[in-house]
C-alpha positions, 0 to 999 in steps of 0.5 A: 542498490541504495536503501531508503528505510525510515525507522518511525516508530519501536519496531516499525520502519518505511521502505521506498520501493520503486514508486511505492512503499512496504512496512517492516514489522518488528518484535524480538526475532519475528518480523511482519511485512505490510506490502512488497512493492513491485515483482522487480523490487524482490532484491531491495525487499530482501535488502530491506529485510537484511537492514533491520536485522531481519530475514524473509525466515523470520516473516511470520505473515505478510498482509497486503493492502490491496492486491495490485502489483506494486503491493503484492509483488513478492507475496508469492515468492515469500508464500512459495519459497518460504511457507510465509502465509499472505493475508488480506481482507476476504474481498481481496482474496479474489483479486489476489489468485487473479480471478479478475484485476482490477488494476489500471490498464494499458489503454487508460495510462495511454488516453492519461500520457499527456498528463505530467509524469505519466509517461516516465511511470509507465516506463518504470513500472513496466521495467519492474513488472506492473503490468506482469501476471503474478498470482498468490496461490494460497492467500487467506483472509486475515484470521481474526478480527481486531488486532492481529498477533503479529509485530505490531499489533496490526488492526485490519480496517476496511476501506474499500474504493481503490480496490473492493478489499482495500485494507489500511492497518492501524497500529494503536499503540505506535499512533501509526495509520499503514494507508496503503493507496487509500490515501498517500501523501505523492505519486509521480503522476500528481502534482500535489505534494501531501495528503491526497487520493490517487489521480483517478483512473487508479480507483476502481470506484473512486467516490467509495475511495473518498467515503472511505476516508471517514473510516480513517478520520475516525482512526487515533494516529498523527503518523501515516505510513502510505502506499506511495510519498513520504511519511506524512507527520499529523493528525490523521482527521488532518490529513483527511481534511486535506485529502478531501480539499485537494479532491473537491478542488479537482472535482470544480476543475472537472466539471468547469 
């Protein structure tokens, strides 16, 4: 399986997954995962980890963004198999034993298919486990607020919209934003080339998800890490402001 790693800053690099990204974190022999993509990228996980001279021992804590399953696909499996604890924001410590999904469904992709791109990434998704029932026994709200000691420094920020614990990681010191699906820069169901929302039947409530963009703007970073699409190199207020058009222009689209 080709590997598709970036290496954007000391110690941090972007995986591609099967539609959806993971971060690796760095630091001597210590390493932290942002994110696992889906239960079926479990291998090119494991590569990915092997690629930077890191293993799933060495994984001191995985964080998640936000619980659905092209995010939190091997969680369970680290957790499992290798007594690695799974953080998120306390919200989405519900969603990730599965006391409720809040998750697309079958029925919405259905009344969705005759967009462009939806039906071919349905099939992909459901060929690596979208719609698959995969639980973390154990996860745990992040232990402490501000930054954690972990590689990087991560510093959980709640932006809640896409899921109600919906969480972005803010590297200070790397100029680095993890955006997880608050705000990417593709997906095979838009059409938009860079910084966007996701089309909305991903939301769970998508006008929280576009508020939630003023927690990001207020974040010192010119590199964003996403959930899904390419790195995306600027400002992050930037972005933001693209954001924000792309989905006032759908909104006019909508009501016309």
């Amino acid at each position: 399986m080709r590997m598709n790693i970036q290496h954007i800053a000391d110690g941090t690099y972007l995986v591609h997954g099967t539609s959806t990204n993971w971060v690796i974190l760095t630091e001597g022999d210590a390493a932290a995962l942002i994110d696992t993509g889906y239960p079926g990228d479990r291998q090119r996980l494991l590569d990915s980890l092997a690629a930077v001279g890191s293993s799933p021992e060495a994984v001191t804590a995985v964080l998640i963004t936000h619980a659905h399953n092209d995010h939190l696909g091997s969680a369970e499996y680290l957790r499992a198999v290798h007594g690695t604890p799974v953080y998120l924001h306390e919200a989405e410590v519900p969603h990730a034993r599965r006391e409720f999904l809040h998750q697309v469904g079958v029925r919405e992709v259905l009344r969705n298919s005759w967009r462009p791109g939806v039906l071919p990434w349905a099939v992909r998704a459901l060929r690596v486990g979208g719609t698959a029932h995969i639980p973390v026994a154990a996860p745990r709200p992040f232990p402490a607020k501000g930054p954690l000691d972990l590689p990087g420094r991560p510093v959980p920020v709640h932006t809640p919209g896409h899921t109600r614990g919906h969480t972005v990681f803010h590297l200070p010191d790397a100029g680095v934003v993890i955006s997880g699906d608050a705000l990417v820069s593709g997906h095979p169901t838009s059409r938009i080339r860079g910084p966007q929302l996701l089309p909305d039947m991903f939301h769970h409530e998508r006008a929280q998800a576009l508020a939630s963009l003023a927690v990001l703007e207020r974040l010192d970073a010119d590199v964003v890490l996403p959930g899904h699409g390419p790195a995306h190199r600027g400002p992050v207020r930037q972005a933001v402001r693209r954001a924000r058009e792309h989905a006032s222009r759908g909104a006019r689209r909508r009501s016309s």
